[in-house]
C-alpha positions as a LaTeX table, in Angstrom:
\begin{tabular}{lrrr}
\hline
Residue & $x$ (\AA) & $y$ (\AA) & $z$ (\AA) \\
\hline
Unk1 & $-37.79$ & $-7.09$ & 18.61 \\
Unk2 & $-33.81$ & $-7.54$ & 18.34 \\
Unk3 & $-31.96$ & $-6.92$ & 20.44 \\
Unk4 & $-29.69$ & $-3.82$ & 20.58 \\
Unk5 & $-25.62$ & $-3.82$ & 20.07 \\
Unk6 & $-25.28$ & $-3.63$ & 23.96 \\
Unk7 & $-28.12$ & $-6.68$ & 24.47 \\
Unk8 & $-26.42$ & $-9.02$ & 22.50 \\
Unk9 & $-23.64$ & $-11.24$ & 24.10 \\
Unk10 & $-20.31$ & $-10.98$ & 23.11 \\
Unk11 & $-19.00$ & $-13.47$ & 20.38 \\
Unk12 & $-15.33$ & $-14.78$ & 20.49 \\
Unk13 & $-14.54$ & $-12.49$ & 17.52 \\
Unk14 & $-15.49$ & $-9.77$ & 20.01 \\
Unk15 & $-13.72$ & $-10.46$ & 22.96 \\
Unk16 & $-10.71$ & $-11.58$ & 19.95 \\
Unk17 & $-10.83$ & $-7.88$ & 18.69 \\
Unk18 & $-10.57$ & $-6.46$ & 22.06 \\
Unk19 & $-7.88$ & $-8.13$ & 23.05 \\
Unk20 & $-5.82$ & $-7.31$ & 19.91 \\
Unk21 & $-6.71$ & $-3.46$ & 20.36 \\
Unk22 & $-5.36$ & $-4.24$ & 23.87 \\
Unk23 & $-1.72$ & $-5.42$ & 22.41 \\
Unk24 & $-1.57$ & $-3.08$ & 20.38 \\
Unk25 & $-2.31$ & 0.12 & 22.76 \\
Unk26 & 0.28 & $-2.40$ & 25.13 \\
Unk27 & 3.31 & $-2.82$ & 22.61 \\
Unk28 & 2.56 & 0.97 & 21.49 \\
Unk29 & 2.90 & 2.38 & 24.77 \\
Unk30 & 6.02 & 0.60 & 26.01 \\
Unk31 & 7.67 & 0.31 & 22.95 \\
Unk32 & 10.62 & 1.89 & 24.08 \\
Unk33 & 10.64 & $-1.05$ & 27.20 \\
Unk34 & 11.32 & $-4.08$ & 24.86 \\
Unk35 & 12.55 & $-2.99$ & 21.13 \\
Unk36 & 15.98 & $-1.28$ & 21.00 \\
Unk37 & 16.40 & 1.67 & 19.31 \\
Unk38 & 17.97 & $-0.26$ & 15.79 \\
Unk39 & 14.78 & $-2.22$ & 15.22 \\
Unk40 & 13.41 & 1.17 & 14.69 \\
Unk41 & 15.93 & 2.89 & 12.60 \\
Unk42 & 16.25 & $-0.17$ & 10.18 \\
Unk43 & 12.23 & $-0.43$ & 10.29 \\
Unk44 & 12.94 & 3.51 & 8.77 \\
Unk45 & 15.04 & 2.51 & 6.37 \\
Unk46 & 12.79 & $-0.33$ & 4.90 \\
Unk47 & 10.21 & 1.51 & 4.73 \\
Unk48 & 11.93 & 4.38 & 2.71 \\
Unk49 & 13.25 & 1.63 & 0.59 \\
Unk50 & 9.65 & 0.15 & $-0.24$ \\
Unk51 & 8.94 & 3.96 & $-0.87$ \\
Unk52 & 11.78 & 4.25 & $-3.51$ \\
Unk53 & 10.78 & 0.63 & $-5.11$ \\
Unk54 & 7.68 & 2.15 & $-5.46$ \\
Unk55 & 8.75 & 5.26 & $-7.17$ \\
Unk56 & 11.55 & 3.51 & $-9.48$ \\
Unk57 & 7.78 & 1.64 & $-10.82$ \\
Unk58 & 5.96 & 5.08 & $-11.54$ \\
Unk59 & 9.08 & 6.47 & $-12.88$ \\
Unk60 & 9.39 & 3.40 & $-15.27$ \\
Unk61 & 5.96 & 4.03 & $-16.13$ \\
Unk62 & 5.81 & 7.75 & $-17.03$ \\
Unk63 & 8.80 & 6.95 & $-19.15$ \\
Unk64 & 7.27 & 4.34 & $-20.89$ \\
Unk65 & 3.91 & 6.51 & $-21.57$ \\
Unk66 & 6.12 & 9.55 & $-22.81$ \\
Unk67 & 8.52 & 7.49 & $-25.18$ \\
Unk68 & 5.17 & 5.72 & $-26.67$ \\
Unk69 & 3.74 & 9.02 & $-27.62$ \\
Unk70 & 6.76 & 10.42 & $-29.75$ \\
Unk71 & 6.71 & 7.07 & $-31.34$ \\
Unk72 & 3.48 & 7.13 & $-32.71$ \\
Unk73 & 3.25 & 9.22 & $-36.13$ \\
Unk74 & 0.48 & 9.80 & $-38.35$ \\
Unk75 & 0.19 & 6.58 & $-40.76$ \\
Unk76 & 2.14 & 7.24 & $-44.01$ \\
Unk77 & $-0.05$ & 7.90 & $-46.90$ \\
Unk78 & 0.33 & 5.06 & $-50.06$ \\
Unk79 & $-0.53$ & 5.42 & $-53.37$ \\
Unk80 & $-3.42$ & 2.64 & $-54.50$ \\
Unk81 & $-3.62$ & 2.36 & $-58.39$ \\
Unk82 & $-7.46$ & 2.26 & $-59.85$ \\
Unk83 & $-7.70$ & 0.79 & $-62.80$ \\
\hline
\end{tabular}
């Protein structure tokens, strides 16, 4: 029979997770202790920065897809002589 999640012994990726979930509750927690208030404002403005990178793409984009569609016209008939 094998053996249930709580049988089994803990592998080094386990104990690895852990103590990265531990850091990270730590560093979240006393944040304030260590990083000065800056770090966090210019963390802000990257962050809104990526956001507007992002949006200057889609933008770019839509453009594109609307300019594409008033080019297009219906193909211009020609005149083919039969003999």
């Amino acid at each position: 029979m094998p053996k249930s999640d709580e049988d089994k012994e803990p592998t080094w990726e386990d104990h690895l997770a852990k103590a990265i979930k531990a850091f990270r509750k730590e560093m979240k927690e006393s944040r304030g202790d260590w990083l000065p208030e800056e770090f966090f404002a210019h963390r802000r403005a990257a962050h809104k920065e990526m956001l507007l990178a992002a949006r200057s793409l889609i933008d770019a984009k839509i453009t594109k897809i609307e300019n594409a569609g008033k080019e297009k016209t219906a193909p211009k008939a020609t005149r083919i002589k039969v003999e």
